[in-house]
C-alpha positions, 0 to 999 in steps of 0.5 A: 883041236885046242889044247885042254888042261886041268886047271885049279879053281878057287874052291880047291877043286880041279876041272878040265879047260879047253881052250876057246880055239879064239885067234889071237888079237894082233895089234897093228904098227904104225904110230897112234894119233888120237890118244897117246897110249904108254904102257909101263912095262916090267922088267925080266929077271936073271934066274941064272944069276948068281944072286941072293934074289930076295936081296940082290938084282940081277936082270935079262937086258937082252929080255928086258929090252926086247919087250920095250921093242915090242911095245914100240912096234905095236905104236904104244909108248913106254913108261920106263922104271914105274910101279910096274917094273916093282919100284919100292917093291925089291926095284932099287934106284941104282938099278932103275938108273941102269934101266932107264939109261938102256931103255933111252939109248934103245928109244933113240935108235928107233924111229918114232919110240917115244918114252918116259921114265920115273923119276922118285925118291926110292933110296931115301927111306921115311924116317923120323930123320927125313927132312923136305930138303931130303925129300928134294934132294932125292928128286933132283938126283933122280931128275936129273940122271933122267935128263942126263941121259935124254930123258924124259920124266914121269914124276913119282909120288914119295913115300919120304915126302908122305912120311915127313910132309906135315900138310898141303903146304909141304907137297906144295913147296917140294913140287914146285921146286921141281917143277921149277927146275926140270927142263922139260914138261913132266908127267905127274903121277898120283899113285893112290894106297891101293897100289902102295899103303905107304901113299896113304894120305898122298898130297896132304891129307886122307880126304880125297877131295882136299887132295885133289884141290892140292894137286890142282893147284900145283897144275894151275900154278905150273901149266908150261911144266906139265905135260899131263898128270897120271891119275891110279886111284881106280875111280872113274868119278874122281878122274873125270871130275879132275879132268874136266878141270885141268887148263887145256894143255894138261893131259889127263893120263888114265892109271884106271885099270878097272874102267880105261875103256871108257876113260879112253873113249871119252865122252862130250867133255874129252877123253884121257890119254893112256899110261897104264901097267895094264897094257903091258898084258894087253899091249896088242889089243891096246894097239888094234883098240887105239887105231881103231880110234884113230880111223874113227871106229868107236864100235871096234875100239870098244869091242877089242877092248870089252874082253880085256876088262874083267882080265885087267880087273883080275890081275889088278884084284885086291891086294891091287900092289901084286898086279906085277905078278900077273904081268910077268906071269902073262909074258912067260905064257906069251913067249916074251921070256923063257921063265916065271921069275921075278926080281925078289922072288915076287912070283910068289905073290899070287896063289895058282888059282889066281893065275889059272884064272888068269889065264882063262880070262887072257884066253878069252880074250885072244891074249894068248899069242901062241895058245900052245906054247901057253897051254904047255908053258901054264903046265909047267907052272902047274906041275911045280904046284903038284897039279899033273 
């Protein structure tokens, strides 16, 4: 029989769940051709460390690295030190050099991992000192530490440049001297205010479509720079619109964890690549839905992946920025570390209910690779919120 538990609900009371008994999803190894597929993963905090955790960063490398091996044997690329593994949220740049230097030197022993890694602005805090030369400078440091090490680049919005950027103008100039230096094509990264309110008005102005027209330019005028550009607004009709626009050597990069499936898909203009937090959770069906692809079969592909969106659209639910809660939550479920802790104890960030529902909707969707393990790994984060 499928192991039951008691499970909190949103309205305060408590009700028995049995598990769906569903056999786990397992993705299928081998490279991926029709789509590149890159999950930006998260990193797995130290709790045995000697730290103050709210101010000092302390990580499980053996951990850490061993989920990026995980990834690559399912065919899935990484995206190294984004968003996901809490960059502006307690993941300092001195630790992301660390990171990406391991991560790099982990790819180069695998056959065929492919990586990118971020590369930002993080140690340069807006103020009203912060100049657009600052700006550039932090972004050269970081590029270049990227490249250093055989690196690739993804390049992160700023919030210094969003603070101090008195216009278009302004995010053109600093692009375009990036751009004019890196040596390798780049993934550019639009990372819209639900993700972090600090990006608010990203590219130079809060109107969506005089944004988009910004960055537009910025690709038209830096085709041979650019390997693609990595869209996280949650808006499917913008995406595309942009899509469709780009010169024909530019990936569209899905960051749309509410609607990917289809984004994905394509439809009779084309399709997008993949660079999303979400497969971090998800990254086995995101394995069997791309090959799936790859061997022509639209109807598997959606059908490995249909159960996976209202998860996706849970752990990225409003406010979306916590979603590294929810990742971190189901690799504890799912074995791939030995504790629910997170650099600068973001762990709190969602309440109990939430990651109960979390972890029905990762159940009904053959998420749970050890449905026991996660049944007794679930009751222990229960017990500690006085659910017996």
């Amino acid at each position: 029989m499928p192991p039951s538990l008691t499970l909190p609900r949103a309205d305060g009371t408590l009700t028995r769940y049995t598990l769906s008994g569903r056999t786990p999803i397992a993705g299928a190894p081998g490279p991926i051709r029709s789509r590149v597929g890159m999950a930006a993963v998260h990193v797995v905090a130290n709790p045995l460390a000697a730290i103050n955790p709210t101010l000092d960063v302390a990580l499980d490398w053996d951990a850490t690295l061993a989920f990026r091996r995980h990834i690559w044997s399912l065919g899935l690329a990484v995206a190294e030190a984004m968003d996901t593994s809490q960059r502006g949220m307690g993941f300092p740049w001195s630790s992301a050099k660390e990171l990406i230097k391991r991560s790099v030197a982990e790819a180069k022993m695998i056959p065929g991992a492919v990586i990118a890694s971020g590369a930002g602005t993080d140690d340069l805090q807006p103020g009203p000192r912060v100049t657009l030369a600052d700006v550039e400078a932090a972004y050269e440091e970081s590029c270049g530490f990227i490249e250093s090490v055989g690196g690739r680049i993804i390049l992160m919005a700023s919030r210094a440049l969003a603070a101090c950027a008195k216009g278009a103008d302004d995010y053109v100039k600093v692009y375009g001297r990036i751009l004019g230096q890196v040596r390798e094509p780049v993934i550019i990264h639009w990372l819209g205010d639900m993700f972090d309110p600090a990006l608010a008005g990203y590219w130079g102005s809060h109107d969506l479509d005089r944004a988009a027209e910004t960055l537009l330019a910025i690709v038209s005028d830096y085709v041979p720079k650019i390997d693609g550009v990595k869209i996280s607004l949650l808006d499917q009709k913008r995406e595309l619109a942009m899509r469709r626009r780009f010169p024909a050597s530019v990936r569209m990069y899905t960051g749309d964890d509410f609607d990917y499936p289809t984004t994905i898909g394509g439809d009779a203009h084309g399709y997008s690549d993949a660079l999303l937090g979400i497969f971090d959770v998800i990254a086995p069906a995101a394995s069997a839905a791309l090959h799936a692809l790859d061997r022509g079969d639209r109807a598997e592909f959606e059908r490995v992946l249909a159960p996976t969106l209202p998860l996706s659209r849970h752990v990225f639910g409003a406010p979306t920025r916590f979603y590294k809660t929810g990742v971190v939550f189901a690799a504890y479920l799912n074995g791939h570390q030995s504790h629910f802790r997170m650099v600068g104890g973001l762990e709190s960030a969602r309440s109990i209910p939430h990651l109960a529902e979390q972890f029905v909707l990762m159940d009904a969707a053959g998420l749970l690779r050890d449905p026991e393990q996660a049944a007794e790994r679930m009751r222990r984060v229960l017990a500690v919120a006085g659910v017996s």
